[in-house]
N, C-alpha and C positions, 0 to 999 in steps of 0.2 A: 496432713490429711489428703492433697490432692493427690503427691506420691502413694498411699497408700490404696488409694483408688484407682488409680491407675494401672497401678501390680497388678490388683485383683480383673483387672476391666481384661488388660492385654496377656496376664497368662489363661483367663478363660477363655478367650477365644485363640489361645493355642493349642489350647485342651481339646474345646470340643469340635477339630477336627477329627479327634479319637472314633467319635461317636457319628459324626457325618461321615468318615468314610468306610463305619461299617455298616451306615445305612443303604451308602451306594452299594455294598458290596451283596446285601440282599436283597436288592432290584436287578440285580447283572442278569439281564438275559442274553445273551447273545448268540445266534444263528450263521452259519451251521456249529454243530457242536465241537466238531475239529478248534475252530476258531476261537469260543469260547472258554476253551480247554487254554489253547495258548495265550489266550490274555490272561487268567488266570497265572499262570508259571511267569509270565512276563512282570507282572505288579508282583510278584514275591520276590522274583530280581533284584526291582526296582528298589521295592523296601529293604533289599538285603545290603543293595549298592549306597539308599541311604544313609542305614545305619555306620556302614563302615565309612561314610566320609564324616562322619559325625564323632567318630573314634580316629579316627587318622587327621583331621583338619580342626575337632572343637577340643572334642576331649582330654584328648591326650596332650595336644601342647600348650593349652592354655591351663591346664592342670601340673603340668610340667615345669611352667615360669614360678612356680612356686617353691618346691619342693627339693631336694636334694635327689642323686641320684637312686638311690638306696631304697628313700620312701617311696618311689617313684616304681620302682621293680614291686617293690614289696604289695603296696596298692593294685597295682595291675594283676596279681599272679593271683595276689587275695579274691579278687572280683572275679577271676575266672576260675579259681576252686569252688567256691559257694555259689556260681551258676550251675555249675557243674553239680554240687549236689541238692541245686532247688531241681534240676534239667531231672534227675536219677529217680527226685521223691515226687516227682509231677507222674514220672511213669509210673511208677509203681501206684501211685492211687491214680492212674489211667485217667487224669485230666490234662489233654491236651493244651499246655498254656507257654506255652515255647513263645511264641512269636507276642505274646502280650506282657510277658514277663521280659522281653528286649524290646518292649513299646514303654513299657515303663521305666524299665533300665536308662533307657536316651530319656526320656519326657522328666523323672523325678530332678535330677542333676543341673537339669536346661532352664528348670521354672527356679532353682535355687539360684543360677546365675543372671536368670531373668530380674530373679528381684533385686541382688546384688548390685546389678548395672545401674540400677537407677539411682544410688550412691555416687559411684566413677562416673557416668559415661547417661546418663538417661534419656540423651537425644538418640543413643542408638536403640532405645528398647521398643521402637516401634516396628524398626526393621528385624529386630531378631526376633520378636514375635511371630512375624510372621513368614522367616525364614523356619522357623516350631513348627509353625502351623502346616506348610507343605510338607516337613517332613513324617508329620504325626497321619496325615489323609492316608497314604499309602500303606503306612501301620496299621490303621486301623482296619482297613479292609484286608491287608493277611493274616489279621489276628482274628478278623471276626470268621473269614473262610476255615481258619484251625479250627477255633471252636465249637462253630454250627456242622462241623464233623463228626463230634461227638454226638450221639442222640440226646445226652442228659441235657442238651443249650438247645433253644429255644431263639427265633430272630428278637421279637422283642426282649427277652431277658438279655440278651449280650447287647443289646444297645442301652439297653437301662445301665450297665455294667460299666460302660464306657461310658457311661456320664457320667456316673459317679466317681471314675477314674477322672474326667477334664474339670470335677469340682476339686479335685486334689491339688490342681494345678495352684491355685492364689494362696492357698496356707502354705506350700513351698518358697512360694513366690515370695510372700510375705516374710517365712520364717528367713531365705535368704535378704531378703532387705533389713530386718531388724536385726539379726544375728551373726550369720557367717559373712556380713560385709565386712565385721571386723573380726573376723576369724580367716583370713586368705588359706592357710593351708590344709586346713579342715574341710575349706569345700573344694579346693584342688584337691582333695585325698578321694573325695565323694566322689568328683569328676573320672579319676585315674583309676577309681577299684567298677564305676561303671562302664570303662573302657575297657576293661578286663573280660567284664560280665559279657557284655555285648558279644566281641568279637569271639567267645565261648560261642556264646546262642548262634552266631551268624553261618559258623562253617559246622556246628550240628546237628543244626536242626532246621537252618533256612536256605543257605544254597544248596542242598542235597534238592529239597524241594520246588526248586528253580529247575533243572535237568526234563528236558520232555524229550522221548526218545523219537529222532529223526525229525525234529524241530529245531533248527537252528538259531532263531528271532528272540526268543525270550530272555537267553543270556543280556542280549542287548540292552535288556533295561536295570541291566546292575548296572552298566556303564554310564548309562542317562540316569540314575538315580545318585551316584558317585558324581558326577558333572554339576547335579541340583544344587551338592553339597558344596562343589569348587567354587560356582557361581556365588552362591549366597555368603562362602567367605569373603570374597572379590571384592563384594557388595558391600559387607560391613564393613570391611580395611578401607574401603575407598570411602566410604562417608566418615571414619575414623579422620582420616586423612584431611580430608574435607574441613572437620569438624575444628580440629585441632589449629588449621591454617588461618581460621576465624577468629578462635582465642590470641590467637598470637600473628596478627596483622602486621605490624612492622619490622617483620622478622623479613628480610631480603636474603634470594642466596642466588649469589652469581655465578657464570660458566667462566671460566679463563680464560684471559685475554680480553673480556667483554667490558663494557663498563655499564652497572647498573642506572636505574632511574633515579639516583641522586648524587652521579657524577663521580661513582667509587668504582675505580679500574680492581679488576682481579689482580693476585698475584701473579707472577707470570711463570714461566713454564718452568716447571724444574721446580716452583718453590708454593705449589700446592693442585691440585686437582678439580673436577668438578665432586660437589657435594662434600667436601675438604671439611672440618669445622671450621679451620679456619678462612674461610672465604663465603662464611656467613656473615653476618653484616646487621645491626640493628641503626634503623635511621634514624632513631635520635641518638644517639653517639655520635657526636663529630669525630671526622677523619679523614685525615690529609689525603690528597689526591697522590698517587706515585709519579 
């Protein structure tokens, strides 16, 4: 029970940055209008930069530890055809929803791994919550500037919208905690055909819309939204790391030539390295000094 409270606690508030940062993005006044112009192109970068570290650094390879190579093409190629013909049938009934349809592309997949984690690994599902959550703010505010484009949207109705999109987030969540935690290759398949989709949406319809002619600045925040991405994997490997080193405390691993903190010299040169398996060491195994 407290896991499943949990799911629903930490993927809602990854959700409803959806909805916060298309509130920011209806308050955005900014002076002079030049400027305001370029921040706008700049946060579409940003969110273009994040979604592609989120297909280059979540999706794809941890979708990929699964999967054979084959499924693996096949998934990906799959998710970028059916963008490609959600992308075709959005224009034709003239609803601008590109950039929400790859807010949810990234957000559906993340809250099905979100709940899964808490299975494996659920000391990290605080941090990748809210590694979601920074990536979903800048979503939401290119998704809300596409569709308050349109005259048929409304500021409050597309914030209503995107809430109702960050309630979606904990039945995801959930459904990946009771479900695809023991189904791995079904939700690496999910992961691998939304990395498809994505990187469709990203070079069709989102960095075209990044480009401001004789502005050079805005590009820049596909870079710094691509970095948010690097960081925030850095971030969870290193508490992975971390985590791991905790379970397993009397696990020693010596440099060559050194002698550890229980008096075990390394092999020596020529007959292992550092990080070797063999010049790991567990202190409760006795073992003879060389």
């Amino acid at each position: 029970m407290h896991d499943v409270l949990a799911i629903v606690v930490w993927t809602l508030l990854a959700g409803i940055a959806m909805p916060v940062g298309a509130a920011v993005a209806s308050m955005e006044r900014i002076r002079p209008l030049w400027l305001e112009e370029e921040f706008r192109h700049f946060v579409t970068a940003f969110g273009g930069g994040v979604l592609l570290s989120a297909v280059g650094l979540v999706l794809v390879p941890e979708g990929a530890k699964h999967l054979s190579v084959f499924a693996v093409a096949v998934c990906f190629m799959l998710g970028g055809v059916c963008f490609l013909a959600l992308d075709v049938f959005l224009v034709s009934t003239r609803h601008p929803a590109a950039q929400a349809a790859a807010m949810l592309a990234d957000f559906i997949p993340e809250a099905l791994a979100l709940g899964a984690v808490f299975i494996s690994k659920p000391v990290l599902a605080p941090l990748l919550a809210a590694m979601i959550c920074l990536q979903n703010l800048p979503e939401g505010f290119n998704a809300y500037r596409e569709l308050a484009a349109s005259a048929d949207y409304r500021a409050g109705r597309i914030i209503l919208l995107f809430l109702f999109l960050a309630l979606i987030g904990p039945v995801f969540g959930l459904v990946g905690y009771f479900w695809l935690s023991s189904h791995e290759a079904l939700l690496a398949g999910v992961m691998i055909f939304s990395g498809g989709g994505i990187l469709y949406l990203v070079f069709q319809d989102i960095a075209p819309q990044a480009k401001l002619e004789k502005h050079w600045a805005p590009p820049l925040g596909a870079v710094l939204g691509f970095l948010l991405g690097v960081v925030a994997q850095m971030v969870v490997a290193s508490n992975e790391r971390e985590k791991r080193a905790e379970i397993n405390p009397h696990t020693v691993v010596v440099s060559m030539g050194r002698e550890n903190s229980n008096g075990v010299t390394a092999a020596p040169s020529g007959k292992g390295s550092v990080g070797d398996p063999r010049l790991t060491f567990d202190s409760k195994r006795p073992l003879l000094r060389q």
